[in-house]
C-alpha positions in Angstrom: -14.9 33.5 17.2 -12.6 30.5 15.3 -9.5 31.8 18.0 -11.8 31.8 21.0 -13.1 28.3 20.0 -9.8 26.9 19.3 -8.6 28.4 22.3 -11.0 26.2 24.4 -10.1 23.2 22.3 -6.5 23.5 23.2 -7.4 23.8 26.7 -9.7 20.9 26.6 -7.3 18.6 25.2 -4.1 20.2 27.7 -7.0 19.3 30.7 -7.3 16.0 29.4 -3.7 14.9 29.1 -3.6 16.4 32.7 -6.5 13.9 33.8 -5.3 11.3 31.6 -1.3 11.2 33.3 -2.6 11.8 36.8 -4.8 8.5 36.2 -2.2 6.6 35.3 -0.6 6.5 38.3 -3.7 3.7 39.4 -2.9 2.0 36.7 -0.5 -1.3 36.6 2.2 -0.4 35.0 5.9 -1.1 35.8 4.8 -0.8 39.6 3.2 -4.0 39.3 6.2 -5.3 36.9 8.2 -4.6 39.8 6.2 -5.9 42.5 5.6 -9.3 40.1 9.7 -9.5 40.0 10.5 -12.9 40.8 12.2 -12.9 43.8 14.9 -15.8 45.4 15.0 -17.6 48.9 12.2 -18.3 51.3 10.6 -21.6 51.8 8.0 -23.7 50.0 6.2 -26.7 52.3 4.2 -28.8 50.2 2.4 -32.3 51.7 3.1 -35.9 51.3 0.1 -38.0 52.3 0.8 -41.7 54.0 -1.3 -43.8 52.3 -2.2 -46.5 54.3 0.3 -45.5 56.6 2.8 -46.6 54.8 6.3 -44.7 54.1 6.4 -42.7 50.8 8.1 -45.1 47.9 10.8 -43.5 46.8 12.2 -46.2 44.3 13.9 -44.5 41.6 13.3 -47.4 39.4 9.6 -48.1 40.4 6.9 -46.7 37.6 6.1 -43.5 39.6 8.4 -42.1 42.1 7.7 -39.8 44.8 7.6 -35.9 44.2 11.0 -35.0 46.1 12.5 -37.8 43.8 11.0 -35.7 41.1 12.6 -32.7 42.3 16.4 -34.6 42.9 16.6 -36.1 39.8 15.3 -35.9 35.8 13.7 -37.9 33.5 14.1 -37.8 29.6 11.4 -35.4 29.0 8.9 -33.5 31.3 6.1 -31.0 29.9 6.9 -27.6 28.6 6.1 -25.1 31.5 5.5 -22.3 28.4 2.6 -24.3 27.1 0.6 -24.5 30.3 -0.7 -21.2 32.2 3.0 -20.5 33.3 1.4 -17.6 35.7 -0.7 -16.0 33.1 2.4 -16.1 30.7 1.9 -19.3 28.9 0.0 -20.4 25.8 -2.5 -22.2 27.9 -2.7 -25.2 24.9 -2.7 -27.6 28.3 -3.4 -26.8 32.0 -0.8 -29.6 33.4 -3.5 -31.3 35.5 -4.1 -34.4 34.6 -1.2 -36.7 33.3 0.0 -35.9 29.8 2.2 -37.6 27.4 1.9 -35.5 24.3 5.7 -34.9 22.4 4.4 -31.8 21.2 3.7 -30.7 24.6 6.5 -31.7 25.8 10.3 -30.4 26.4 13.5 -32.6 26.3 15.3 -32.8 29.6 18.1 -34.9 30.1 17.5 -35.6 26.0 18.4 -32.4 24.1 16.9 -33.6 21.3 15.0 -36.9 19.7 14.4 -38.5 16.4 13.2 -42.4 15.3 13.2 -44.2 11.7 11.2 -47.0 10.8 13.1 -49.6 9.7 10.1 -51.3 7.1 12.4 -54.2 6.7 12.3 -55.8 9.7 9.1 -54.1 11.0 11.0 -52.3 14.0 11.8 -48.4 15.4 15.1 -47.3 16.1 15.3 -44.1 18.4 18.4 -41.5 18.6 18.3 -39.6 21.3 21.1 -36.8 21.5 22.3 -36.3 25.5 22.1 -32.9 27.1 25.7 -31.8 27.6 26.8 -29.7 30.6 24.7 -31.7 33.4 26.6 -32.3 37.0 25.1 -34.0 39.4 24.6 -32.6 43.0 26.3 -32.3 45.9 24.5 -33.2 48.8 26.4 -32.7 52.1 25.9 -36.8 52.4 28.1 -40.2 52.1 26.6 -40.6 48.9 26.9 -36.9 47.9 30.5 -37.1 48.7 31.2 -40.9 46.6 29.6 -38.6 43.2 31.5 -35.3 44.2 29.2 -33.3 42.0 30.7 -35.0 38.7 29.5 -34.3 35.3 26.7 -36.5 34.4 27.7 -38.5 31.2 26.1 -40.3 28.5 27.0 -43.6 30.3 25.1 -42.8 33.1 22.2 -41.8 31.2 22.6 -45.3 29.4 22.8 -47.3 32.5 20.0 -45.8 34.0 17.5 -46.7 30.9 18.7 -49.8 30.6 17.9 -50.9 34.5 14.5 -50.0 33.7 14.8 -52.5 30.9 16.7 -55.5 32.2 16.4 -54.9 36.2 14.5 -57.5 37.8 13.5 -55.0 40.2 12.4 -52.6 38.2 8.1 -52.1 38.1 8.9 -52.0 33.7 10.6 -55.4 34.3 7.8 -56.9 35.9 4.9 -55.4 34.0 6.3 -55.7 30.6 8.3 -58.7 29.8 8.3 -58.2 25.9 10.8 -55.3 26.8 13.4 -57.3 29.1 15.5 -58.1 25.8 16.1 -55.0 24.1 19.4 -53.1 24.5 20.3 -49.2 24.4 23.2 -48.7 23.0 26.0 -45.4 22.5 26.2 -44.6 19.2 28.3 -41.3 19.5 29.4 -39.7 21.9 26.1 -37.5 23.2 23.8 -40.3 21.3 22.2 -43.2 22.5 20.0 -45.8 20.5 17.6 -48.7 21.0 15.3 -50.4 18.3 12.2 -52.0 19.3 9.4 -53.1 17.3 6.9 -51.3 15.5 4.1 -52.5 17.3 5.2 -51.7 20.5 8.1 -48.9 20.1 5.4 -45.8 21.0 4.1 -46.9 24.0 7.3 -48.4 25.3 9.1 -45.3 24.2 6.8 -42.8 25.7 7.2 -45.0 29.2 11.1 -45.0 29.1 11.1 -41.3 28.5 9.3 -40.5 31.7 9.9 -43.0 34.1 13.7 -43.2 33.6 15.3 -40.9 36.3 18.9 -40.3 36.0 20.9 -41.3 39.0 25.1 -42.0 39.6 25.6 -46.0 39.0 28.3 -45.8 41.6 25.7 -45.4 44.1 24.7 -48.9 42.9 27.9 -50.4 43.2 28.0 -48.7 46.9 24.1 -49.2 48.0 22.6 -51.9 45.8 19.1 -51.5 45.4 18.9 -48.9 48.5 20.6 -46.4 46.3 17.2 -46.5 44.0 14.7 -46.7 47.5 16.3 -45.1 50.6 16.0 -41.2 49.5 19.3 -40.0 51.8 20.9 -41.8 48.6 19.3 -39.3 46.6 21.6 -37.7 44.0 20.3 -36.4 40.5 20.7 -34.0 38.6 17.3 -31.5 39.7 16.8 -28.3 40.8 16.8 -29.9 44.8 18.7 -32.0 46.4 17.6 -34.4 49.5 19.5 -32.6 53.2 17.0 -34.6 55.9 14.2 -37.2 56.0 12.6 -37.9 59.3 10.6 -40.7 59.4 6.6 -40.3 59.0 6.9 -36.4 59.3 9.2 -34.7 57.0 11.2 -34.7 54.0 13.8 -31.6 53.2 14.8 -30.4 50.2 17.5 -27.8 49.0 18.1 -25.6 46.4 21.1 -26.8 43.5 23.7 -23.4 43.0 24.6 -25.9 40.0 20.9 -26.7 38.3 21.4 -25.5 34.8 18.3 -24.6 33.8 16.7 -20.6 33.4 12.9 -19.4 33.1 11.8 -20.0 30.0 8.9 -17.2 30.1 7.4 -14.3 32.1 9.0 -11.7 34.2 11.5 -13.9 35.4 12.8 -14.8 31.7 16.3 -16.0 31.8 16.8 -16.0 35.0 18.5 -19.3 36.6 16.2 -21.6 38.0 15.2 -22.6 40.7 13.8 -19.4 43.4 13.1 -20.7 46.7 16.0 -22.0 49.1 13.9 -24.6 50.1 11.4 -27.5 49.7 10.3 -28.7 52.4 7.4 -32.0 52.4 5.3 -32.9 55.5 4.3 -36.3 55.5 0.4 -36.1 56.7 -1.6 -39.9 57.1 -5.0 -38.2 55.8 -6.7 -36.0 54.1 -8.6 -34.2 57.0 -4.7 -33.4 58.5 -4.0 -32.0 55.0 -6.6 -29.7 55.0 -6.0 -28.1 58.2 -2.6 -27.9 57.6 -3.4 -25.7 54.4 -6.0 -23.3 56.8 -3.1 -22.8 58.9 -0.7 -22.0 56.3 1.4 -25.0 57.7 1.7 -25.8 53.6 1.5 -23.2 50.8 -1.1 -25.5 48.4 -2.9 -28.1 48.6 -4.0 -30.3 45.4 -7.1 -32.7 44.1 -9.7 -31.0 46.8 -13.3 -32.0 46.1 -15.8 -29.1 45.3 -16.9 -29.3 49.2 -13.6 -29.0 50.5 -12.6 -26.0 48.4 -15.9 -24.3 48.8 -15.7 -24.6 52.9 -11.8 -23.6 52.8 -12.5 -20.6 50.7 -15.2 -19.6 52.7 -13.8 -19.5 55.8 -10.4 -17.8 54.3 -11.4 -15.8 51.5 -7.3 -15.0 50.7 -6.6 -18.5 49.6 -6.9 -19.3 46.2 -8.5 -21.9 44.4 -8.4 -23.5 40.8 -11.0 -25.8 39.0 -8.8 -28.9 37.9 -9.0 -32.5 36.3 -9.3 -35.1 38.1 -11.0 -37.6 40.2 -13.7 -40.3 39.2 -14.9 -43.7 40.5 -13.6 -46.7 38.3 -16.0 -48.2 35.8 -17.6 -51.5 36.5 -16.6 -54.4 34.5 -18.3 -57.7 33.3 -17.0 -61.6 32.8 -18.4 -61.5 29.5 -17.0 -65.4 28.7 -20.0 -66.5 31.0 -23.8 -66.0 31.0 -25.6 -63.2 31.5 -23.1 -61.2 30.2 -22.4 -62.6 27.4 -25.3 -61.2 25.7 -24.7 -57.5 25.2 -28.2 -57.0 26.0 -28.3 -57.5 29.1 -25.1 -55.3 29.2 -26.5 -52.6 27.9 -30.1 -53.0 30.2 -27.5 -52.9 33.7 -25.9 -49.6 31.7 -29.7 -48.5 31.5 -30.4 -48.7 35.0 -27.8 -46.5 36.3 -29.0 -42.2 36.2 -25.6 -40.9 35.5 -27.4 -37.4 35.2 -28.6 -38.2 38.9 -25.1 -38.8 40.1 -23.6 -35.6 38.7 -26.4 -33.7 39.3 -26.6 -34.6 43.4 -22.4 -35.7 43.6 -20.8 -33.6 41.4 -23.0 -30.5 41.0 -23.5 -31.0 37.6 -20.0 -30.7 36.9 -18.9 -33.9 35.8 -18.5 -35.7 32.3 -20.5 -39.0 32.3 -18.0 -41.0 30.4 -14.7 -42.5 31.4 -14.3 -45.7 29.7 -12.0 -46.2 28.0 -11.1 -42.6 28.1 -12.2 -39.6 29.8 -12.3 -36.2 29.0 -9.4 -34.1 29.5 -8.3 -31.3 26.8 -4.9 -32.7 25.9 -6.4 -35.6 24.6 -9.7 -34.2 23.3 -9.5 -35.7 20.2 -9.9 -39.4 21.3 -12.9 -38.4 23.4 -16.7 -39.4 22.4 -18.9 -37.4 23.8 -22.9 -38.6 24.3 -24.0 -35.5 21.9 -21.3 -37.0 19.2 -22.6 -40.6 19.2 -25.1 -42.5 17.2 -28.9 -42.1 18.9 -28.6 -45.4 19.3 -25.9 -45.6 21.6 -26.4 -42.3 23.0 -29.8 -43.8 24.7 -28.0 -46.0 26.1 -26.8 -43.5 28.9 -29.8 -41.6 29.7 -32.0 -43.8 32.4 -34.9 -46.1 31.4 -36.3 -48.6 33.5 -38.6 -49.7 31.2 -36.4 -50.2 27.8 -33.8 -52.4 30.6 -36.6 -54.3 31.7 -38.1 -55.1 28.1 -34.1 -56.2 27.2 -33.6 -58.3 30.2 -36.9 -60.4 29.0 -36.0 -60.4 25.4 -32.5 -62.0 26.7 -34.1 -64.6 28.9 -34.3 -63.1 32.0 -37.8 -61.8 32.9 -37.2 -61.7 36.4 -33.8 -60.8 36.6 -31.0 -62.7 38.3 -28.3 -62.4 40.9 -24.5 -61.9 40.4 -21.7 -59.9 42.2 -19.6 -56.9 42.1 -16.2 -57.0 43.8 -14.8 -53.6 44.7 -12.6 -52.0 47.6 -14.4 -51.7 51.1 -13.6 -47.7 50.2 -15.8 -47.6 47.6 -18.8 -49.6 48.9 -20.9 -46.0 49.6 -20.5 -45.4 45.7 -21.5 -48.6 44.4 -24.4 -49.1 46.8 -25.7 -46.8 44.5 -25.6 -48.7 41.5 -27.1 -51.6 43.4 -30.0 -49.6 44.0 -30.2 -48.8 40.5 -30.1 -52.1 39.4 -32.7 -53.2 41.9 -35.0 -51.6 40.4 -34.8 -53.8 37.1 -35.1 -56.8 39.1 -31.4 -57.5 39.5 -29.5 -58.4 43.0 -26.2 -57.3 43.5 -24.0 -58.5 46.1 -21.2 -56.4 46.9 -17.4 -58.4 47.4 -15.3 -56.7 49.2 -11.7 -56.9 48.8 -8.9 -56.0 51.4 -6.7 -54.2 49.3 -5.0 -53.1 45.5 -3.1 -56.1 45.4 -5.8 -58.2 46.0 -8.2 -56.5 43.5 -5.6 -56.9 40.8 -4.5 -60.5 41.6 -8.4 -61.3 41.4 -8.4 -59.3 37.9 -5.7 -60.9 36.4 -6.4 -64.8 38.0 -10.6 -64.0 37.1 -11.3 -64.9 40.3 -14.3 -62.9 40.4 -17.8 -63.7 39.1 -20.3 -61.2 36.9 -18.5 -58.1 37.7 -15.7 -56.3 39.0 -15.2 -52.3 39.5 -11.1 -51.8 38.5 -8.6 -49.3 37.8 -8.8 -47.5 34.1 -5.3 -46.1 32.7 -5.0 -42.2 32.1 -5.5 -41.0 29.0 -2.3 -40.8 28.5 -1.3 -44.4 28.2 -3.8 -44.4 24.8 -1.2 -45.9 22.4 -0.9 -48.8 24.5 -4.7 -49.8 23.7 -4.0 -51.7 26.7 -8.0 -51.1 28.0 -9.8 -53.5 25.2 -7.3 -55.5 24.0 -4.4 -57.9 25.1 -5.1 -60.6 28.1 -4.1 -58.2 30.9 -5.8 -56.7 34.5 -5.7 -53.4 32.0 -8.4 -55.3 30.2 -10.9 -56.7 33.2 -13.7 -58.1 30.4 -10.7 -59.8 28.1 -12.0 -57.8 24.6 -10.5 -59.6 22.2 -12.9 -58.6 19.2 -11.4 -58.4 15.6 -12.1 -55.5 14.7 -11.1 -53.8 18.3 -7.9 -55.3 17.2 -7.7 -54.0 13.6 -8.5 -50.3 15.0 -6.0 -51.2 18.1 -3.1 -51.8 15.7 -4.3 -49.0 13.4 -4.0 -46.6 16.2 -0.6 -47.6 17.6 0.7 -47.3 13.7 -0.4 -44.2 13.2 0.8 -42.9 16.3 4.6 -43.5 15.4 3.9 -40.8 13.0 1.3 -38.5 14.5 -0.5 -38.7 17.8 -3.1 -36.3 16.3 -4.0 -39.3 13.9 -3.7 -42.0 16.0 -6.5 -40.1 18.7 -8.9 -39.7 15.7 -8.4 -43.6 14.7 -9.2 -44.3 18.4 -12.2 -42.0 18.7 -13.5 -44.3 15.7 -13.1 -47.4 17.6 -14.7 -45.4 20.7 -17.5 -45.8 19.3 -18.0 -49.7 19.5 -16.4 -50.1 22.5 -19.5 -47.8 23.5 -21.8 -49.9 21.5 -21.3 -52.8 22.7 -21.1 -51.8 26.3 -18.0 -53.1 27.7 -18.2 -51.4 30.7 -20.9 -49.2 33.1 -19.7 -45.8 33.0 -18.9 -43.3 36.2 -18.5 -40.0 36.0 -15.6 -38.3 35.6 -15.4 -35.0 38.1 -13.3 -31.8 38.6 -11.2 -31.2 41.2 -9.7 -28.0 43.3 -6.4 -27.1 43.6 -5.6 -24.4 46.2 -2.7 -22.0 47.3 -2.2 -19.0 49.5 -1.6 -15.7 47.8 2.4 -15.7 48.3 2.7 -18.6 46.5 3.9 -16.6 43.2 3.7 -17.3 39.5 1.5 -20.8 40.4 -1.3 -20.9 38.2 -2.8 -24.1 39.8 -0.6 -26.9 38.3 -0.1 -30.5 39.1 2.2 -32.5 36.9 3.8 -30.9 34.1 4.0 -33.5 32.1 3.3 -37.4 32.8 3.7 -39.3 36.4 5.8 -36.5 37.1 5.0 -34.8 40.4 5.5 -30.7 41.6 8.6 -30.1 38.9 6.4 -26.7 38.8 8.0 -25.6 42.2 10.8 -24.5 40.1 9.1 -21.9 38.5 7.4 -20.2 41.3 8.4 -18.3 44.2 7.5 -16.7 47.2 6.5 -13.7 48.2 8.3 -13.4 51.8 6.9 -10.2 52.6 3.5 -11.0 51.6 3.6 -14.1 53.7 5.2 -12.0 56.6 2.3 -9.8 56.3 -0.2 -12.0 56.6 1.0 -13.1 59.6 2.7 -16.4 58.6 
């Protein structure tokens, strides 16, 4: 009996490895490691939107750059792809939505490697940064490709290009940052530059430098002037694409470098030399509406910051394109001239704050999605640990952001104002529809609201930093990722619309940007701290901050719904991905 039972043991278990090895051959095994393969050539079309109409600005030594720029040349650092999704390969510590200026989460480009001292003597920072050997630029078939001849990129280069950022009257950190115009960076070896700023400002003017600084031939200077930096046919860097044609209000075209010198840091694709596809191409589209049809009929590959309408009606009518919850969008907090009556008097700050149902508006906007704070910061997970949420404040100060007619009214009166008053809010003819809203709110505690409209950003930020506006004014907040600047509640600036200039805002400002040389982990928490009076005190009427959508079609491979990998640093993902030509041939496109 034992023989006959072991017998039909062996040929159970002989059955099941039978079964078992025939089934594998559904499963996804080196079938779909094949098939996932990165693969070179094909095309990539992305879109350029016209704002305003206007051209694309495509000054190399402007703040932010255009994304083709992005793609032509390199800046000192950019995020590390391996700590974002990378196509389902990275660590995931950041999805690479939302700017982000994190050195932790970052990787050196044109800088192989960084270090700064404090120097306590004399109260300043002196950074070393160590040039990436081995760098030529390319060789566009151009006049200006041929002046550079695809030379080697030096460390003199690298130095002249910071330093116009520095010491350029036409450059945007010129103009917006005068206590930088005197400093000097200097070669201190022969791969090392230096510069030594002081302490109070050497984070946030380092952090700047190391992303807005793209690296570009001088000679094309000496050749072009200032159209070497704007007029993109001058384009030549040191990126994975090079500039070949730019038509005017349609389309920019981009190839790939045979001399980039980077490889695939992770995935399937591991060491392999970067970039994939043969080509970039950008269509320049005056409005969103063209956008979106031009991702329906695959005329582009993705399409990026998409509200939850939009993704849910493209989606639903082509249920292969893919689509990606993402940071990004909100309305811009309102702010008060608090140097006059009645806002002066925080109560009657915090009664217009108590007017406004911020639960309504995600609720019937934002479908609930949204995070109802975004002054001074938002929430986005790089920088998590600066953000205040309303479960982590004081009760106090947490009421303060539910609606209640009734406590507004009773604070109005105890501030004077039984009846309410009249005062203004000056905003951008675009975002009347929102703000109407608010003036309804605030009807309803007796106060009338008249909307200013202003033509344009110019004019909203010449009113800002003149204070030619009276009682309120809705204005631009910086991403999170400008935080060590404290630029939002202290200094006398346009970044600071109500002029903060409290003591202890200060003391916690200065705090913050100290601790920050050291360890941005500290300085967030330091910040957090000082969140909460900023929220106390009410120095601005909150609006919500909402997701947005990112979507791609299918053959766009190894995308994991990115946006900037790193800070003001537009589509450097393309040259991880890849396309799938016979998918897209499939599909009929």
């Amino acid at each position: 009996m034992r023989k006959i039972i072991w017998l039909l043991t062996c040929c159970l278990m002989i059955v099941a490895l039978l079964i078992a090895s025939c089934g594998k051959k559904d499963e996804p095994t080196e079938q779909v490691e094949e098939k996932e393969k990165p693969e070179y050539g094909g095309t990539i079309t992305l879109s350029l939107l016209l704002s305003g109409g206007t051209e694309p600005d495509f000054d190399l030594i402007n703040w932010f750059s255009t994304a083709p720029q992005h793609l032509a040349h390199q800046a000192f650092w950019e995020g590390d792809w391996t700590k974002g999704l990378a196509g389902g390969y990275g660590t995931g510590e950041v999805l690479w939505e939302e700017n982000t200026n994190v050195p932790d989460l970052n990787v050196g480009v044109i800088a192989e490697s960084w270090n700064w001292v404090v120097n306590e003597a004399d109260d300043t920072v002196t950074t070393t940064i160590t040039v990436r050997d081995n760098v030529y630029f390319n060789e566009p078939d151009t006049e200006a490709g041929r002046i550079v001849g695809g030379r080697k990129m030096t460390v003199e280069d690298v130095q002249w290009c910071w330093q116009q950022h520095i010491s350029n009257p036409d450059s945007a950190n010129y103009q917006g940052f005068p206590n930088c115009r005197d400093f000097v960076v200097e070669k201190t070896g022969p791969r090392q530059l230096s510069i030594t700023m002081p302490f109070s400002i050497h984070l946030d003017a380092l952090m700047r430098y190391f992303a807005y600084v793209l690296v570009f031939p001088p000679e094309l200077w000496d050749e072009y002037g200032y159209d070497s930096c704007t007029n993109i046919m001058y384009s030549v860097g040191t990126g994975p694409y090079y500039v070949t044609d730019y038509v005017i209000s349609n389309s920019v075209t981009m190839q790939r470098s045979e001399k980039y010198w980077r490889t695939n840091p992770i995935g399937p694709g591991e060491g392999d030399k970067l970039p994939y596809a043969d080509t970039v191409k950008y269509i320049l589209i005056p409005d969103t509406s063209t956008q979106q049809s031009a991702l329906r009929t695959a005329q582009i590959d993705m399409l990026s910051m998409n509200t939850l309408e939009t993704m849910q009606t493209i989606t639903g009518q082509i249920s292969d394109i893919k689509s990606a919850k993402r940071g990004g969008g909100h309305n811009q907090p309102v702010f008060f001239r608090m140097d006059e009556p009645p806002f002066n008097d925080v109560r009657v700050r915090r009664a217009m704050q108590l007017a406004i149902d911020l639960n309504e508006i995600n609720e019937t906007m934002y479908a609930g999605e949204a995070t109802l704070i975004n002054f001074p910061y938002y929430y986005t997970p790089a920088y998590a640990d600066l953000y205040l949420d309303i479960d982590e404040m004081e009760p106090e100060t947490a009421a303060i952001f539910t609606q209640d007619i009734d406590e507004a009214k009773r604070l109005l009166t105890e501030a004077g104002y039984p009846n309410g008053f009249s005062t203004e809010l000056s905003i951008l003819s675009e975002w009347g529809d929102y703000y109407s809203i608010y003036k309804e709110y605030w009807s309803k505690i007796g106060v009338d609201v008249g909307l200013r409209i202003l033509t344009d950003v110019p004019q909203l930020i010449s009113v800002n930093t003149n204070r030619e506006f009276e009682g309120m004014i809705a204005c631009f907040i910086s991403p999170c990722s400008t935080f060590p600047e404290q630029a939002q509640y202290t200094g006398d600036s346009w970044l600071n619309p109500g002029r903060i200039n409290e003591p202890y805002v200060n003391e916690m400002a200065d705090n913050a940007r100290a601790a920050g040389v050291t360890s941005l982990k500290d300085a967030m928490a330091v910040t957090k701290e000082l969140t909460a009076f900023l929220h106390e005190n009410v120095y601005a009427i909150q609006a919500p901050h909402y997701p947005n959508y990112n979507m791609w079609w299918p053959w766009l491979k190894n995308y994991t719904g990115e946006v900037n990998v790193g800070y003001m640093v537009s589509d450097t993902w393309v040259q991880y991905v890849w396309v799938d030509q016979a998918l897209k041939k499939s599909m009929g496109h």
